[in-house]
C-alpha positions as CSV (number, residue, x, y, z in Angstrom):
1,X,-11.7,44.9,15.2
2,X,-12.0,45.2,19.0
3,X,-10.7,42.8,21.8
4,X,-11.8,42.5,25.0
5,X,-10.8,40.2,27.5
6,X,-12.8,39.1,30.5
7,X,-13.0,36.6,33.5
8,X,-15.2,33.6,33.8
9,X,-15.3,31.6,36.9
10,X,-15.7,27.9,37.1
11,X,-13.1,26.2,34.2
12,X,-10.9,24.0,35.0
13,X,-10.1,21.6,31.9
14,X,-9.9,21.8,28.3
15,X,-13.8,21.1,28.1
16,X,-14.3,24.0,29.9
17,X,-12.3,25.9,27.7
18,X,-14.0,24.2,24.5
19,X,-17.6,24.7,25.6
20,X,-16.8,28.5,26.4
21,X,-15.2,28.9,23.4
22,X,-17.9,27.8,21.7
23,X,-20.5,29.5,23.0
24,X,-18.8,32.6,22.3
25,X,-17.6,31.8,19.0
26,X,-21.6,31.4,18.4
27,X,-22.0,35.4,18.9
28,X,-22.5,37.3,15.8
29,X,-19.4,39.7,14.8
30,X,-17.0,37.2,16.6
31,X,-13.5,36.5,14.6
32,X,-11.7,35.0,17.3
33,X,-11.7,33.3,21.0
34,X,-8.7,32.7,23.2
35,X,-8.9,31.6,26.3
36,X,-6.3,31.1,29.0
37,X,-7.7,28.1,31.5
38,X,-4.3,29.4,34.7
39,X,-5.9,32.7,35.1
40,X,-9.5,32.3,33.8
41,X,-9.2,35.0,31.5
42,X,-10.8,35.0,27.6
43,X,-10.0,37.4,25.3
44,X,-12.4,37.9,22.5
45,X,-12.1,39.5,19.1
46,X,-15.1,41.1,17.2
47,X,-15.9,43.3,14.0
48,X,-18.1,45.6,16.6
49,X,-18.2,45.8,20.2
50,X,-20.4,43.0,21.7
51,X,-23.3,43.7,24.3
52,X,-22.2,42.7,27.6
53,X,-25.0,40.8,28.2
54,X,-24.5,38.7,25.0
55,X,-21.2,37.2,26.5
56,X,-22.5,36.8,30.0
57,X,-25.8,34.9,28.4
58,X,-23.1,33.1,25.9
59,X,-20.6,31.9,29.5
60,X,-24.0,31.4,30.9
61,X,-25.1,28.6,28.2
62,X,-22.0,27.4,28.6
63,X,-22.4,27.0,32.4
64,X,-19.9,29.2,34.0
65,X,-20.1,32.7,35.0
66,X,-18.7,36.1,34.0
67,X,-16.6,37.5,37.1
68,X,-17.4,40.6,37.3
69,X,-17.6,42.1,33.3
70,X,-14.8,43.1,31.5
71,X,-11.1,42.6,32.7
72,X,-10.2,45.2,30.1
């Protein structure tokens, strides 16, 4: 398994949080999404490492943005 965590801009209420999650729940590989809506970060588990642009396409549909890539 590997878990990344990154930043995404722009939520600010649970239905944030919902459509991010599932956007990136959609992502093949993915096991698990938590995200924490205080400091904007979502941590993401996955069989495999996911492509970077895959999760910024995923935040994307979900209309917010990656900050920046990875956290960690």
């Amino acid at each position: 398994m590997v878990q990344k965590v990154y930043d995404v801009k722009g939520m600010t209420c649970d239905h944030c949080v919902q459509a991010v999650s599932s956007e990136l729940n959609g992502l093949p590989g993915v096991e698990d999404v938590q995200v924490d809506l205080s400091s904007g970060k979502v941590t993401v588990t996955s069989q495999q490492a996911l492509d970077p642009a895959d999760v910024a396409a995923a935040v994307d549909e979900a209309d917010y943005e990656l900050a920046g890539g990875e956290a960690r």
